[in-house]
Wavefront OBJ file of the C-alpha trace (Angstrom):
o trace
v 0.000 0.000 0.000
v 1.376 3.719 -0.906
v 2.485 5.308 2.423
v 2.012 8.487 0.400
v -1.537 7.861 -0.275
v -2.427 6.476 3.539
v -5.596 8.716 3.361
v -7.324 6.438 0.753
v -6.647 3.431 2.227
v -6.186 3.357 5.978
v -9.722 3.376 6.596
v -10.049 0.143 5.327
v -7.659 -1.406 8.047
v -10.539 -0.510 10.473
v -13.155 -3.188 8.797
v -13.810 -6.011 11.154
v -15.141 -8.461 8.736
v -11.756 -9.994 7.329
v -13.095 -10.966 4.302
v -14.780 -7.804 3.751
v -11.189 -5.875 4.394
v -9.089 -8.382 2.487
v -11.710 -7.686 -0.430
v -11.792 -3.698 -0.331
v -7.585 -3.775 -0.271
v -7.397 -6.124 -2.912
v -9.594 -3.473 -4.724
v -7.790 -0.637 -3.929
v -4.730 -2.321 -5.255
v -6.323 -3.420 -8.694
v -6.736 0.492 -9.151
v -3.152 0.822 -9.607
v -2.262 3.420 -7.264
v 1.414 4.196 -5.716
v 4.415 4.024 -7.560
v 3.688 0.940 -10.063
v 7.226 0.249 -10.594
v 6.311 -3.383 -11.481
v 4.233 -1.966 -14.517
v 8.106 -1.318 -15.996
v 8.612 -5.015 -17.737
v 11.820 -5.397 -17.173
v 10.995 -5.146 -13.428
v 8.655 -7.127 -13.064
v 10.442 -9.561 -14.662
v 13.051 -9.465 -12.147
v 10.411 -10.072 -10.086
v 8.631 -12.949 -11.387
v 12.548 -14.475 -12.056
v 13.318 -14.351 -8.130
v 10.292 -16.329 -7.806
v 11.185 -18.998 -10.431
v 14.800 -19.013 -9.731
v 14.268 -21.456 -6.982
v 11.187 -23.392 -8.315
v 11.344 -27.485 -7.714
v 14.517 -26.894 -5.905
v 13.510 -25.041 -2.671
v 9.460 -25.131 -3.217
v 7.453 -25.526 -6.001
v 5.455 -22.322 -7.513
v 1.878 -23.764 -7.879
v 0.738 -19.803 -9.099
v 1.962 -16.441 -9.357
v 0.742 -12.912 -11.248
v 3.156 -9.807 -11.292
v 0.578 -6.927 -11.070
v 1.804 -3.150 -11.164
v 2.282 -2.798 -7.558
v 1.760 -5.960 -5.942
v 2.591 -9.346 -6.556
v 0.362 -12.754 -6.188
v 1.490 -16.063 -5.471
v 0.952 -19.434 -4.673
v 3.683 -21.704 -3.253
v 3.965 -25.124 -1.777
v 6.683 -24.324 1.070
v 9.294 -27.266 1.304
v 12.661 -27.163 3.725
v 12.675 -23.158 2.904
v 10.391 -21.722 5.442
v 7.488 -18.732 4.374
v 9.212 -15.450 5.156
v 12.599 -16.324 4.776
v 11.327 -17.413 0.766
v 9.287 -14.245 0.709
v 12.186 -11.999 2.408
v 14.911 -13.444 -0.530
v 12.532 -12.601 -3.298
v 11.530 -9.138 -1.999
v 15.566 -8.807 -1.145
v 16.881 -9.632 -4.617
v 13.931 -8.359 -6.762
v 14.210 -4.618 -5.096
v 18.303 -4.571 -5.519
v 18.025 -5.613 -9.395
v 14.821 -2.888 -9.602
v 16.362 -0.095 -7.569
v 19.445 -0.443 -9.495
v 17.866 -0.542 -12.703
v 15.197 2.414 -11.604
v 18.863 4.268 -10.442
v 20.530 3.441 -13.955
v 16.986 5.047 -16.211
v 16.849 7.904 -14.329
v 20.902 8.624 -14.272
v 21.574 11.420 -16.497
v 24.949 11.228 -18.221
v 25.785 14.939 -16.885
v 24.599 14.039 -13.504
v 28.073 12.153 -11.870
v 26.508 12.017 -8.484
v 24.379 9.418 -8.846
v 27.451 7.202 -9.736
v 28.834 7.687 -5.877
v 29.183 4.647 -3.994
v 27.590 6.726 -1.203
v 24.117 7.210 -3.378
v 23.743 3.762 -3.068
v 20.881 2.583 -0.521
v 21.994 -0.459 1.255
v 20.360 -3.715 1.413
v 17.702 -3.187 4.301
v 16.841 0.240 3.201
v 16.434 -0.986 -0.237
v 14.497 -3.632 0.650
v 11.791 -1.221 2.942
v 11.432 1.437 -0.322
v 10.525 -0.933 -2.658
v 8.138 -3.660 -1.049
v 6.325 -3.410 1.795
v 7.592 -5.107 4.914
v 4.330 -7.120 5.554
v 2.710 -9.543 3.320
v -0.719 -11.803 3.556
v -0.725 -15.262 3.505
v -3.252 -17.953 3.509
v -2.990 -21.773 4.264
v -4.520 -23.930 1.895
v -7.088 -26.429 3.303
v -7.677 -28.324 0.537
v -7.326 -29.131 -3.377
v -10.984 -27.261 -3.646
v -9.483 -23.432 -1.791
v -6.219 -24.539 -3.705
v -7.783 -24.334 -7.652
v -10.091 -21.400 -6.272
v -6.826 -19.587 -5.209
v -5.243 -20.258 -8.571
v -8.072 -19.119 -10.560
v -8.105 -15.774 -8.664
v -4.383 -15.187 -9.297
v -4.063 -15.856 -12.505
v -7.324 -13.718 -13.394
v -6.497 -10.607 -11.341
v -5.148 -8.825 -14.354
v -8.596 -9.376 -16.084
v -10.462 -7.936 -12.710
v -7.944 -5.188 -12.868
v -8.898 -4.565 -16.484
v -5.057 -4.944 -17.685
v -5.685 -8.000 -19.738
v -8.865 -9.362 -21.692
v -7.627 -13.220 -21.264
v -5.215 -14.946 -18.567
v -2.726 -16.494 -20.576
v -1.453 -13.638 -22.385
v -0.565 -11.886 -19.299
v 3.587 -11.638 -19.387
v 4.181 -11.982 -16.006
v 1.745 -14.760 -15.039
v 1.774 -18.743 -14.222
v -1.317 -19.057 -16.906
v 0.808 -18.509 -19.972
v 2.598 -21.914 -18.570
v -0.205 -24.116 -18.045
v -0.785 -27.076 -20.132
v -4.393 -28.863 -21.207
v -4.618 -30.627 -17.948
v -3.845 -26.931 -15.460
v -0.173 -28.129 -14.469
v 2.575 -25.633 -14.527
v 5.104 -26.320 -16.942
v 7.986 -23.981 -16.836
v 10.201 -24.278 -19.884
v 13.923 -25.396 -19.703
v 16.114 -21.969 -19.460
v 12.982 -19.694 -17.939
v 14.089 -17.495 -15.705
v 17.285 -16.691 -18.042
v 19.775 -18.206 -15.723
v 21.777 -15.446 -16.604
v 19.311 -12.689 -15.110
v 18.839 -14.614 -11.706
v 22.431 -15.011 -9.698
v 22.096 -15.326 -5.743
l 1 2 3 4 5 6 7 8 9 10 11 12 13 14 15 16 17 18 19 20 21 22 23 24 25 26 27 28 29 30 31 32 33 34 35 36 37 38 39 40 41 42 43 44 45 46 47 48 49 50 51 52 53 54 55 56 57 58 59 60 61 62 63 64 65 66 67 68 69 70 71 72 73 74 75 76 77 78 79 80 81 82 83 84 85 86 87 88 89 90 91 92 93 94 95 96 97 98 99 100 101 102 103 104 105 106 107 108 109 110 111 112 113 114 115 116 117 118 119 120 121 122 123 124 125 126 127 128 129 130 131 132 133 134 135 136 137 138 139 140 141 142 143 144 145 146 147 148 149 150 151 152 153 154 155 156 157 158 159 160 161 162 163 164 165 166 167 168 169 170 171 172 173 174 175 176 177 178 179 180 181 182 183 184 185 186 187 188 189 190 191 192 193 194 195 196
């Protein structure tokens, strides 16, 4: 959520009903409000490639949509636990985007920016790109499991960004096959764009 736009959205912390206040967020997100830097491709590519870099080694992605300023996903956890998978995505995705967001906006006359002391460290790089929270859900069964998938891999449709799933760049649903199993192609992320 945009710290600089707490007015719109704080409000909706107070709901009781959790469904009702998970609902209202999730719609105040699909508006596309704060500072979208996932709309840029090539970060949200870095993005969806921290999530894939470890897929079927360290858990196995069973979902995922890159929206323009959130991210959804649906993971079955193995040895790695929750946050510390969530905390190395959010790590290494807002590095590769700060640096990149750093490099666009660096003007060639402009030699400060290329100061070692300019640089944001890790943690601080970490809180002004992603939020330090996240929500999470356990899923009881295969039922909430294929309802959960559905609603990731649709949310650019809801958000009006897409007319159809699969065409969506930064989604699991251009990977599924005729029987709805992920099937990640050999080489995808570019091993060369993920290195940890």
């Amino acid at each position: 959520m945009p710290v600089s736009r707490r007015g719109e959205w704080e409000h909706l912390l107070k709901i009781e009903d959790g469904r009702e206040k998970r609902t209202r967020l999730e719609e105040y997100l699909d508006r596309g409000v704060g500072e979208c830097h996932l709309r840029n491709p090539r970060i949200a590519k870095i993005a969806e490639d921290a999530m894939l870099h470890f897929h079927n080694e360290r858990y196995e992605l069973l979902a995922w949509c890159v929206m323009p300023n959130h991210v959804h996903v649906l993971v079955h956890v193995w040895r790695v636990p929750l946050d510390e998978m969530i905390q190395s995505w959010k790590r290494f995705s807002a590095t590769r985007a700060l640096k990149l967001l750093r490099t666009e906006r660096r003007s060639p006359n402009r030699r400060e920016n290329l100061m070692p002391g300019n640089a944001p460290n890790r943690s601080s790089a970490l809180q002004s790109f992603w939020q330090r929270e996240y929500w999470d859900n356990f899923m009881r069964d295969e039922e909430q499991k294929r309802i959960a998938i559905r609603y990731i891999e649709s949310n650019p449709i809801k958000a009006k960004l897409s007319r159809i799933s699969e065409v969506w760049p930064f989604s699991s649903a251009k990977f599924r096959d005729e029987f709805q199993r992920v099937l990640i192609p050999a080489g995808t992320p570019a091993s060369s764009t993920a290195r940890w």
